[in-house]
ROVEXVO-325420 format. One record per residue: residue in three letters; x, y, z of N, C-alpha, C in turn. Coordinates in steps of 0.02 Angstrom, whole numbers, plus 50000, padded with zeros to 5 digits. Each point is the difference from the previous one (the first is absolute). Layout:
N
ALAXYZXYZXYZ;...
***
This chain:
63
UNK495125046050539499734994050031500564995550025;UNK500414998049942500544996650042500695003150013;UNK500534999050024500605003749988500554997449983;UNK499804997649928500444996049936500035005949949;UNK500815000649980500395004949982499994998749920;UNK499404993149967500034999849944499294994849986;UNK499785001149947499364999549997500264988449993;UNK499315000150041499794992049990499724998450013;UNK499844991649957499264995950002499814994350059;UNK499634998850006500104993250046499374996849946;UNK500134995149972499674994849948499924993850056;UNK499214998750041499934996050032499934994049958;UNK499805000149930499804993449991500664996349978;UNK500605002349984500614998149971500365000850074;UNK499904997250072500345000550019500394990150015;UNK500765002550022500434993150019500585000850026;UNK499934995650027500725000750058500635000649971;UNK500355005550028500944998649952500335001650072;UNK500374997249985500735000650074500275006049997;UNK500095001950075500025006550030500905002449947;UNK500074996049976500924999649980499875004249923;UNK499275000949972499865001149934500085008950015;UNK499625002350062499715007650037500675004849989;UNK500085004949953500615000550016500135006550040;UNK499445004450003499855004750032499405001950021;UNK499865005850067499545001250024499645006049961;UNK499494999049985499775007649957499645005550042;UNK499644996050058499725005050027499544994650063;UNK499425004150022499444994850067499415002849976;UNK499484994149997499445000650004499465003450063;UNK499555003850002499824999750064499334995149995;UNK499915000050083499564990250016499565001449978;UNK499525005049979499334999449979500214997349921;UNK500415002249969500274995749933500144992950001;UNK500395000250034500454991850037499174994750003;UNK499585003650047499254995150008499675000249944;UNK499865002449971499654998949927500244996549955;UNK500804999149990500424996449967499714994750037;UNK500154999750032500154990750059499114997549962;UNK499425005550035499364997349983499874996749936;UNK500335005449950500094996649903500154994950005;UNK500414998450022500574991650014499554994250014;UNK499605001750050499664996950048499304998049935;UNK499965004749980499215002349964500024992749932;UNK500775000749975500184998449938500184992450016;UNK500074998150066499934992550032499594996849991;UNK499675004350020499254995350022499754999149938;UNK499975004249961499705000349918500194993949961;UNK500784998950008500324993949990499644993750038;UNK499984999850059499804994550033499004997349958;UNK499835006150018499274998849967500154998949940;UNK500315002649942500174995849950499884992749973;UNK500854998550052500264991250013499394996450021;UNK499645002750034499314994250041499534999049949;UNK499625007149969499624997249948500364999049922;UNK500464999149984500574997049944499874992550018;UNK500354997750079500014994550011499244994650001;UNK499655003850041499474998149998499624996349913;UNK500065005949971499605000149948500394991749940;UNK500614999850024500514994949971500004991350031;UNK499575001850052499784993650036499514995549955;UNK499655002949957499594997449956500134995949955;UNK500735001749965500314996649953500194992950021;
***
């Protein structure tokens, strides 16, 4: 499926930004039908957050 020369995870919900200075090598490339499903998780795990924050916030208006 992909053509990475060693097995790995992609953990969408633990993801965060680190500087490109941390990367210290290339392991391998995803192909785009991977790359889009990743991106969609990302996307998926946003919004989940956002709907969250609204009814969190909402529900805290009361107090």
């Amino acid at each position: 499926m992909t053509e990475l020369n060693e097995n790995c995870d992609i953990v969408i919900d633990q993801i965060r930004a680190i500087d490109n200075k941390r990367l210290i090598k290339k392991i391998g490339n995803l192909p785009f039908d991977l790359i889009t499903k990743v991106k969609e998780n990302i996307d998926n795990i946003g919004l989940g957050i956002k709907i969250y924050n609204s009814i969190f916030n909402n529900s805290q208006q009361g107090f």
